[in-house]
N, C-alpha and C positions, 0 to 999 in steps of 0.2 A: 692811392695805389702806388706803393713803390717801386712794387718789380713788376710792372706792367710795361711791354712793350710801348716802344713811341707809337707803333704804328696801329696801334690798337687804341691808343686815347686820339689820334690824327682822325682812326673809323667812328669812333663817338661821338665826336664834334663833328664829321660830316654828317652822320645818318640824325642826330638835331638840329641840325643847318636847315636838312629836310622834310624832316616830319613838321617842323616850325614853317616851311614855305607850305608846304604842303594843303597844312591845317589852314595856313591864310587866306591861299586861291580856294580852298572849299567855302571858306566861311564867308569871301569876297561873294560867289555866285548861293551863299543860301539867304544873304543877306537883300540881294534882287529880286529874288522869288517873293521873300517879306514882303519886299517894298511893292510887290503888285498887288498881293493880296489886301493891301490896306483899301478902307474906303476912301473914297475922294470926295470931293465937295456935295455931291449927288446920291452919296449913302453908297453906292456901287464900287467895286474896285474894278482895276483895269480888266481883270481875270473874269471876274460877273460881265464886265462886257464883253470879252473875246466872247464867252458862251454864250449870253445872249444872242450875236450876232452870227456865229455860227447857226442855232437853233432856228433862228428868225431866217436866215437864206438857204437852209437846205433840202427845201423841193426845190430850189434853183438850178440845184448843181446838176448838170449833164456828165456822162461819162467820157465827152468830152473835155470839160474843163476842169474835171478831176484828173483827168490823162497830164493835162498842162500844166495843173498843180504842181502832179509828181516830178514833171521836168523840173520845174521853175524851183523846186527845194532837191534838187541833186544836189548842187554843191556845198549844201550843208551840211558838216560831219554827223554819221548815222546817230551818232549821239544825241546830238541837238534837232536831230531831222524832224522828230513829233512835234516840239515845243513849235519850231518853227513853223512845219504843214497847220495849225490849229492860230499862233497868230496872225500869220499871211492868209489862212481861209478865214479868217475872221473880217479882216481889212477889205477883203475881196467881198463879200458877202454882205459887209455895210456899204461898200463900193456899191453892188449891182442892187439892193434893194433901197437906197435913197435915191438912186435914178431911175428907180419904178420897175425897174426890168422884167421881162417874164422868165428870164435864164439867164443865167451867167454865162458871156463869151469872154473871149480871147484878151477883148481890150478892157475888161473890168479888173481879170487877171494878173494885164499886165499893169494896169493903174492902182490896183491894191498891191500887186507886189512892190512897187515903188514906192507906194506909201508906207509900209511893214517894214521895210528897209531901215536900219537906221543910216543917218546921214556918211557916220564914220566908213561903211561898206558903200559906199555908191559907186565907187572905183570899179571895185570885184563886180558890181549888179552891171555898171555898163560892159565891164569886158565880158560878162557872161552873156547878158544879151546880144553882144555883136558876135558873141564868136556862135551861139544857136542860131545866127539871122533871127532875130525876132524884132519886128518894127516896133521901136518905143518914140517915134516920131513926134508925136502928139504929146508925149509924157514927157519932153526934154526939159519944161521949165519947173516938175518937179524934183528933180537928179539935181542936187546942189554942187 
């Protein structure tokens, strides 16, 4: 292009700077989605177990510990809030049925949510929990 503005080949080269980042953070988070659904050594992928496990604890859940849930995944952006409320109920709910329970409480909650956590976010999970007062006492030698 010869009689094209600078400033219009300077906009070209931005907005493919961008669609190029763009397209990589999409393909970076469709490429994790992949990697759940694969099976693992067990035939099951990670995914078959979140449902499994939800499906398996849910006459547990009181309208209670669903109230605590929805606390416990507030500071998730609304975005990511489903993925999140379904892998933390999942953790929660092999939490409270491998200890026999007859319902989910407070402290199954709060020990599958620590565990659901990834390690990287422990920071955000303890300042969350102190700044709610929620006793994670018990849970401190999970929190790495």
């Amino acid at each position: 292009m010869k009689n094209a503005p600078d400033w219009f080949m300077w906009s070209i080269g931005f907005w493919t700077i961008v669609m190029v980042l763009f397209m990589t953070i999409g393909g970076y988070f469709m490429f994790r989605k992949f990697l759940k659904v694969l099976p693992q050594r067990d035939g099951k992928s990670k995914l078959d177990w979140q449902n499994y496990w939800v499906e398996r604890s849910r006459p547990l859940w009181t309208e209670e510990s669903k109230e605590f849930l929805e606390k416990l995944v507030s500071p998730v952006p609304s975005a990511f809030r489903d993925i999140a409320r379904h892998t933390i109920a999942a953790k929660i709910g092999q939490v409270a049925v491998e200890s026999g329970a007859s319902q989910v409480t407070d402290k199954h909650c709060i020990e599958g949510y620590i565990l659901a956590t990834p390690k990287r976010d422990h920071r955000s999970l303890k300042d969350f929990l102190d700044k709610n007062e929620i006793d994670y006492s018990d849970y401190r030698h999970l929190i790495g």
